[in-house]
C-alpha positions as CSV (number, residue, x, y, z in Angstrom):
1,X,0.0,0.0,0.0
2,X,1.5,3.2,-1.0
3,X,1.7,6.7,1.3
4,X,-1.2,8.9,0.9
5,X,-1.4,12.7,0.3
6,X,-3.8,14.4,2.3
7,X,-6.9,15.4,-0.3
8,X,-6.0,19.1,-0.4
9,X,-2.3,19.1,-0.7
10,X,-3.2,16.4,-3.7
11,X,-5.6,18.8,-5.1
12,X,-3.7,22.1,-4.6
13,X,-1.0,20.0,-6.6
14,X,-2.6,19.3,-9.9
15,X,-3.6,22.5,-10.2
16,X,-0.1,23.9,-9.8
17,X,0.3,21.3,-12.5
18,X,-2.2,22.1,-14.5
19,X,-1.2,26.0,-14.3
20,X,2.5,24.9,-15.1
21,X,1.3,23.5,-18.5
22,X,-1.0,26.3,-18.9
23,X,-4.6,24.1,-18.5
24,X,-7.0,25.5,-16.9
25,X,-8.0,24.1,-13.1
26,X,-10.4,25.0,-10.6
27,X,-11.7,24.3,-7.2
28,X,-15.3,23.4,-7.8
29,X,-16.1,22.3,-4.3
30,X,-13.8,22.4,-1.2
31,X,-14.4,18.8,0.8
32,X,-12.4,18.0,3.7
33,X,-8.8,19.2,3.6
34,X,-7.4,16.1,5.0
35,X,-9.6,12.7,3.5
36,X,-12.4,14.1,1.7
37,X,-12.9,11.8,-1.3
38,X,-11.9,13.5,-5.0
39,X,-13.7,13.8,-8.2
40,X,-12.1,15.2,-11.0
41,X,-14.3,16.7,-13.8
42,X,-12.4,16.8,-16.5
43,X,-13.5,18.7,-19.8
44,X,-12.1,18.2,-22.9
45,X,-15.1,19.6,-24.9
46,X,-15.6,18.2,-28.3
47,X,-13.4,14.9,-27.0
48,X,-15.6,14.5,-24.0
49,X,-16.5,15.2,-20.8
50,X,-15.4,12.9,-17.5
51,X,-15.8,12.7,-14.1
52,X,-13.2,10.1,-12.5
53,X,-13.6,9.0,-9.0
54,X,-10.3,8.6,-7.0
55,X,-10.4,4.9,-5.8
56,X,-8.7,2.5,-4.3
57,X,-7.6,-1.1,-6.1
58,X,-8.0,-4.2,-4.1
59,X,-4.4,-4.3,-4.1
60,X,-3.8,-1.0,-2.0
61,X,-2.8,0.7,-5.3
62,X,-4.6,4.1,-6.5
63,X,-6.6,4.4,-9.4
64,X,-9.4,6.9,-10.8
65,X,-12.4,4.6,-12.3
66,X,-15.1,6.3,-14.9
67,X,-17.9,7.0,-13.1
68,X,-20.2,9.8,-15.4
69,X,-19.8,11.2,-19.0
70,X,-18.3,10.3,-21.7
71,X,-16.6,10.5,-25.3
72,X,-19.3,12.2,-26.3
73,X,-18.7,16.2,-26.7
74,X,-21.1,19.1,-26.1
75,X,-23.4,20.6,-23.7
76,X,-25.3,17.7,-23.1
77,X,-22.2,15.3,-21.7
78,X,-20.9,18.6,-19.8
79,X,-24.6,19.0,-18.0
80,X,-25.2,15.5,-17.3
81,X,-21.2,15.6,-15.3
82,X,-21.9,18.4,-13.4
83,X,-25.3,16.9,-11.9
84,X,-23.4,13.9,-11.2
85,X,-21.0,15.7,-8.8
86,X,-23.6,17.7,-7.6
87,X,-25.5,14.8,-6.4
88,X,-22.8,13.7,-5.1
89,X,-22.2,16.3,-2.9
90,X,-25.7,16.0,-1.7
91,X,-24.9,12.8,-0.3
92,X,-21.4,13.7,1.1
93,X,-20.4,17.3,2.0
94,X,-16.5,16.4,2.1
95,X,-15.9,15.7,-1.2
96,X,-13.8,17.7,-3.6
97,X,-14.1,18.5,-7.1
98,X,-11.5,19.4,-9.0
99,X,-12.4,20.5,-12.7
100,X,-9.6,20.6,-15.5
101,X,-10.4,22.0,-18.8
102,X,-8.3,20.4,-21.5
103,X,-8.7,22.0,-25.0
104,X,-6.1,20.2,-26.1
105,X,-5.8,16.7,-24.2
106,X,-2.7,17.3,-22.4
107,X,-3.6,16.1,-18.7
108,X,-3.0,12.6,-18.0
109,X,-4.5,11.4,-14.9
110,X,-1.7,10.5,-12.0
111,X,-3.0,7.1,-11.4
112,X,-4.6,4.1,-14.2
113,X,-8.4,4.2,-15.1
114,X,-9.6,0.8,-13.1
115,X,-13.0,-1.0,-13.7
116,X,-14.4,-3.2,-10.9
């Protein structure tokens, strides 16, 4: 099992990132600074829209798993990923959401894309 960063320090760190690489990264929701869970929203418009949920493997390992949006672009995806997190946040007040638009499909996410 590898050593986790605390949610805020991880999130304060892809934007910092993000910023370095000049893709835009924002704050969406603040959750708990020290083990809120993390969503990441992120936006590549006509490629798609994505929200990954920060997981962990049954092996102890990190990973980020699919869990609204798609390849699909437009409006339509974009909407139907930002009622996701906000539902989400209806259920649990502490989680974060980090949204990175990605015009260009720079970002790569820190950790593999896991199905269970």
């Amino acid at each position: 099992m590898q050593p986790r960063l605390k949610a805020g320090l991880w999130v304060r760190g892809q934007i910092a990132i993000c910023q370095s690489e000049l893709i835009t990264a924002m704050v969406v929701h603040k959750g708990n600074e020290d083990a809120g869970a993390v969503l990441l929203k992120l936006n590549r418009f006509d490629a798609g829209c994505f929200i990954y949920s920060r997981v962990t493997t049954l092996d102890g390992d990190l990973g980020w798993m699919l869990v609204a949006g798609g390849p699909e672009g437009g409006r339509e995806t974009e909407f139907a990923c930002d009622e996701y997190w906000r539902k989400q946040i209806g259920f649990d007040r502490d989680i974060w959401v980090l949204e990175i638009e990605d015009h260009k499909s720079q970002y790569e996410l820190d950790a593999p894309i896991v199905d269970f």
